[in-house]
C-alpha positions in Angstrom: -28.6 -14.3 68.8 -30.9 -13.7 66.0 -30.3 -15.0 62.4 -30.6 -13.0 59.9 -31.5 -14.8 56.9 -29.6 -15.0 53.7 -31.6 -12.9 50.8 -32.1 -15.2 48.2 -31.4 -14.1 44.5 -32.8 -14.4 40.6 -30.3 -14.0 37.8 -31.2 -12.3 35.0 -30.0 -12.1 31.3 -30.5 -9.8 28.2 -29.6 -10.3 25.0 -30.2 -7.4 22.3 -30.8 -9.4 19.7 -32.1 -12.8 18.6 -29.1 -13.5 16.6 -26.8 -13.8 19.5 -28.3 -16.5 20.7 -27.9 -20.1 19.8 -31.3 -22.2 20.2 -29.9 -24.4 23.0 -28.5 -21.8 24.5 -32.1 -21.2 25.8 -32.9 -25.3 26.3 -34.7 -25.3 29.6 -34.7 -21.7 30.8 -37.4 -19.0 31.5 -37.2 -16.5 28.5 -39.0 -13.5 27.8 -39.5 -12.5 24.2 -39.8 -8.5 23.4 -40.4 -7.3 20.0 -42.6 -3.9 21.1 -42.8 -2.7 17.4 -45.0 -4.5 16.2 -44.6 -8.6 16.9 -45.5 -8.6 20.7 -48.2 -6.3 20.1 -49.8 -8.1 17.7 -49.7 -11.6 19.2 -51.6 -10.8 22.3 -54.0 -8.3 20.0 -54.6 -11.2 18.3 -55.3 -13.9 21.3 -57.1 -11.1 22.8 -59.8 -10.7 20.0 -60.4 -14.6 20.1 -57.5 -16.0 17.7 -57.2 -19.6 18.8 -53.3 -19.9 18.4 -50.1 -18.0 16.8 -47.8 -20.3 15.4 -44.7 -18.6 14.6 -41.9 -19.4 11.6 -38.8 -18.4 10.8 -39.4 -17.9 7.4 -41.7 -17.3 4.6 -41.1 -21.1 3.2 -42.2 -22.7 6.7 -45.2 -20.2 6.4 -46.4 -21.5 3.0 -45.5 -25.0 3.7 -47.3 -25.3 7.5 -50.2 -23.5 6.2 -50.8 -26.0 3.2 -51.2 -28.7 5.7 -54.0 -27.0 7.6 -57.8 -26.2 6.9 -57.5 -23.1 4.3 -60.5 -21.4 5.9 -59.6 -21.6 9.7 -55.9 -20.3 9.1 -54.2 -17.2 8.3 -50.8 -16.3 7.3 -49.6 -13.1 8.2 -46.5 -11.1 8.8 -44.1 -8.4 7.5 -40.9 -8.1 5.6 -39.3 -4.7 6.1 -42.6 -3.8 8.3 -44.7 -4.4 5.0 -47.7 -7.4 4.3 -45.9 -10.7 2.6 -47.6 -11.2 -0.7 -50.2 -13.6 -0.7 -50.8 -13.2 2.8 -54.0 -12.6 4.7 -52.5 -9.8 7.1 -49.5 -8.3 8.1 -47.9 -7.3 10.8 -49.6 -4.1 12.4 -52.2 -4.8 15.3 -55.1 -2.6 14.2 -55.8 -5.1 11.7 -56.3 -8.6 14.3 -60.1 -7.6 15.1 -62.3 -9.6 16.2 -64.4 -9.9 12.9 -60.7 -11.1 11.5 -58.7 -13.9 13.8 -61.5 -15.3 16.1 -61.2 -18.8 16.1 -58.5 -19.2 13.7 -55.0 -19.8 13.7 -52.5 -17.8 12.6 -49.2 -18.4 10.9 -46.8 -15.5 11.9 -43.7 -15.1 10.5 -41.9 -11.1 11.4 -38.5 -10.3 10.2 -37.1 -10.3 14.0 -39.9 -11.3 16.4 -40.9 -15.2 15.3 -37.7 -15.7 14.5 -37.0 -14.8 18.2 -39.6 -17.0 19.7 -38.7 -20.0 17.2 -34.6 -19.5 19.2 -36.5 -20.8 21.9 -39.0 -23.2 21.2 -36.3 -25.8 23.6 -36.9 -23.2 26.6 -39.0 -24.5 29.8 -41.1 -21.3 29.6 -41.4 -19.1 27.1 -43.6 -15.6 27.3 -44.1 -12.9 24.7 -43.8 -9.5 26.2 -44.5 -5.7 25.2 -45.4 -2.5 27.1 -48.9 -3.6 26.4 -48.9 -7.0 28.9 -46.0 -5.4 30.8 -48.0 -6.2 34.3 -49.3 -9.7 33.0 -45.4 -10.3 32.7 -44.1 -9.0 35.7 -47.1 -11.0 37.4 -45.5 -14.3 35.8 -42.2 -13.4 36.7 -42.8 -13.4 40.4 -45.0 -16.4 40.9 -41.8 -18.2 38.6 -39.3 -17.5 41.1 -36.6 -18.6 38.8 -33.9 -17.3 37.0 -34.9 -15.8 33.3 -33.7 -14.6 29.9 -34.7 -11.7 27.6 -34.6 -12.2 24.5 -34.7 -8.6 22.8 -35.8 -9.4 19.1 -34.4 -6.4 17.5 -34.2 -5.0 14.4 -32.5 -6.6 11.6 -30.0 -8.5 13.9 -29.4 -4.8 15.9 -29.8 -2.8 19.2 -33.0 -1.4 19.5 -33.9 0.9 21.3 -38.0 0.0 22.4 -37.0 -3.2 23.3 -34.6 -2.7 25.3 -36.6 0.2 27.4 -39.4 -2.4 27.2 -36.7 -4.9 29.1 -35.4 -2.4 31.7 -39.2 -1.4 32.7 -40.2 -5.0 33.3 -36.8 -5.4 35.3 -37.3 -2.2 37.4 -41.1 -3.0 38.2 -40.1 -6.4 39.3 -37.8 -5.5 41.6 -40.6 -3.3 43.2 -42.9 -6.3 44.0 -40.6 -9.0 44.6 -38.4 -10.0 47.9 -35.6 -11.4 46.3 -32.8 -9.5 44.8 -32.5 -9.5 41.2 -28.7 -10.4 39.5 -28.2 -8.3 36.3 -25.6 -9.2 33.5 -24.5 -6.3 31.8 -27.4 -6.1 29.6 -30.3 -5.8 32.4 -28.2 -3.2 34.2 -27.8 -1.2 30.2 -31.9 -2.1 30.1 -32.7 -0.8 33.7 -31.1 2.3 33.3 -32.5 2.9 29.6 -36.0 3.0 31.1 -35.2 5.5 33.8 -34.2 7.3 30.8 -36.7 7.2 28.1 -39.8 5.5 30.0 -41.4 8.9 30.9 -42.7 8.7 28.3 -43.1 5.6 25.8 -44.9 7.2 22.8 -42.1 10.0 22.8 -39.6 6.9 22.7 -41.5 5.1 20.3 -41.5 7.9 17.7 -38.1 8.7 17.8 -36.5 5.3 18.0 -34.9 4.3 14.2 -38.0 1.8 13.7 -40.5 3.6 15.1 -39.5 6.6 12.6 -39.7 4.0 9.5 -43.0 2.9 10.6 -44.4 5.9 10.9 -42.7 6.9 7.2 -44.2 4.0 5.6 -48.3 5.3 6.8 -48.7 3.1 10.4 -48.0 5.7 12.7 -51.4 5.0 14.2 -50.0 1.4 15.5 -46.9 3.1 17.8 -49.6 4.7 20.2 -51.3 1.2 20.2 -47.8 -0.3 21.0 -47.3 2.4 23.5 -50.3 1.9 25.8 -49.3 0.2 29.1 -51.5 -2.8 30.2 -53.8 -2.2 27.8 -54.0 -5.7 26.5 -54.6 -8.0 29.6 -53.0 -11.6 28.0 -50.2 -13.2 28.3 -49.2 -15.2 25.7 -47.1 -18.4 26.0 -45.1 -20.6 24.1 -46.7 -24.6 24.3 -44.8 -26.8 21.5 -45.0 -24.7 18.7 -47.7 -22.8 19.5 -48.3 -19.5 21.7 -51.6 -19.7 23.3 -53.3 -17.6 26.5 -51.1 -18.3 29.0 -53.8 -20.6 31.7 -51.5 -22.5 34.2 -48.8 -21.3 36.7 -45.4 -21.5 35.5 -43.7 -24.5 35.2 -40.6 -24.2 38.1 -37.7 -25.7 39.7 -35.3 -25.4 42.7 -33.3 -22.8 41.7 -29.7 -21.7 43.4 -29.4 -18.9 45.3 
């Protein structure tokens, strides 16, 4: 008689925002970090145009007192308060302005109202990704060569459901499932996330510009950096958490035996 093998299974958990999460709640696990409007979007813009490393704070004091202790002219501090440049800093937080002329070879101090503090929750995790629509196939592809269970870590808005991130969540989970053999576990989050995309991901600028943060963006004159957020694959990096640093993601994903 022929066996028929047992298919093997990857659990997978969402969170829908950063402050639901305790730090070592995410010690040693695979998490994904979305923040599509405008954190993820500027990290890998920024790698992409030749920064050397993001390192990202939790608050405006660590960014002031981390940057005193580097070289003034190699390092930048940048990042937003209600989507709006930090005075005294060199940028802010919308990815048209991490050109090339701007961030190669420096590093940056970030520090976003909810996506470093997101990626700081799990600077204990074994690997840690940033993710957006605009790496979306750079993070599937890590996802499948991980074979492990994995986390997302929706950064939200102001502690709160949003919307973007959450499509941004159910798109990686649905185009996973396409390209993978083993059967993906949902908590009640991924299945919310899955379905949200089958939803609203026809069409991502649409969702973008009526979501509650896409419309303040837009309102405050940066309107411009939704389509950029919007564009699928168009930013081919993947950027990783190493210490306290996000660089280009260059090795395969640390792993371990999993159950299934």
């Amino acid at each position: 008689m022929k066996t028929i093998k047992a298919k093997s299974h990857l659990e997978v958990a969402v969170h829908f925002s950063h402050a639901n999460v305790d730090e070592m709640h995410l010690k040693d696990k695979n998490v994904v970090v979305i923040d599509v409007l405008r954190a993820s979007t500027s990290i890998a813009m920024a790698l992409q145009n030749g920064a050397k490393e993001i390192i990202p704070v939790n608050s405006v004091e660590n960014a002031v007192k981390i940057s005193g202790s580097l070289y003034g002219d190699v390092t930048l501090r940048a990042g937003e308060r209600n989507a709006k440049m930090i005075e005294g800093f060199n940028l802010g937080n919308s990815p048209l302005e991490y050109r090339v002329d701007v961030v190669n070879g420096k590093s940056i101090i970030l520090m976003t109202t909810n996506g470093s503090v997101a990626i700081v929750k799990g600077k204990h995790a074994k690997n840690l990704i940033v993710a957006g629509f605009i790496n979306l196939s750079k993070v599937v592809e890590f996802l499948k060569t991980l074979k492990d269970n994995f986390t997302i870590i929706c950064a939200g808005n102001e502690n709160n459901f949003c919307l973007e991130d959450a499509v941004c969540a159910g798109r990686i989970i649905n185009t996973l499932e396409t390209v993978i053999e083993d059967e993906l576990l949902l908590d009640d989050g991924g299945i919310t996330c899955a379905a949200l995309d089958k939803h609203f991901g026809k069409s991502i600028l649409k969702m973008l510009k009526t979501s509650d943060h896409g419309r303040y963006i837009s309102e405050i004159g940066f309107s411009e950096d939704l389509k950029v957020c919007a564009s699928i694959d168009s930013i081919n990096v993947l950027p990783m958490l190493a210490g306290n640093v996000l660089r280009l993601q260059k090795e395969l994903p640390s792993n371990s035996t999993r159950k299934t």
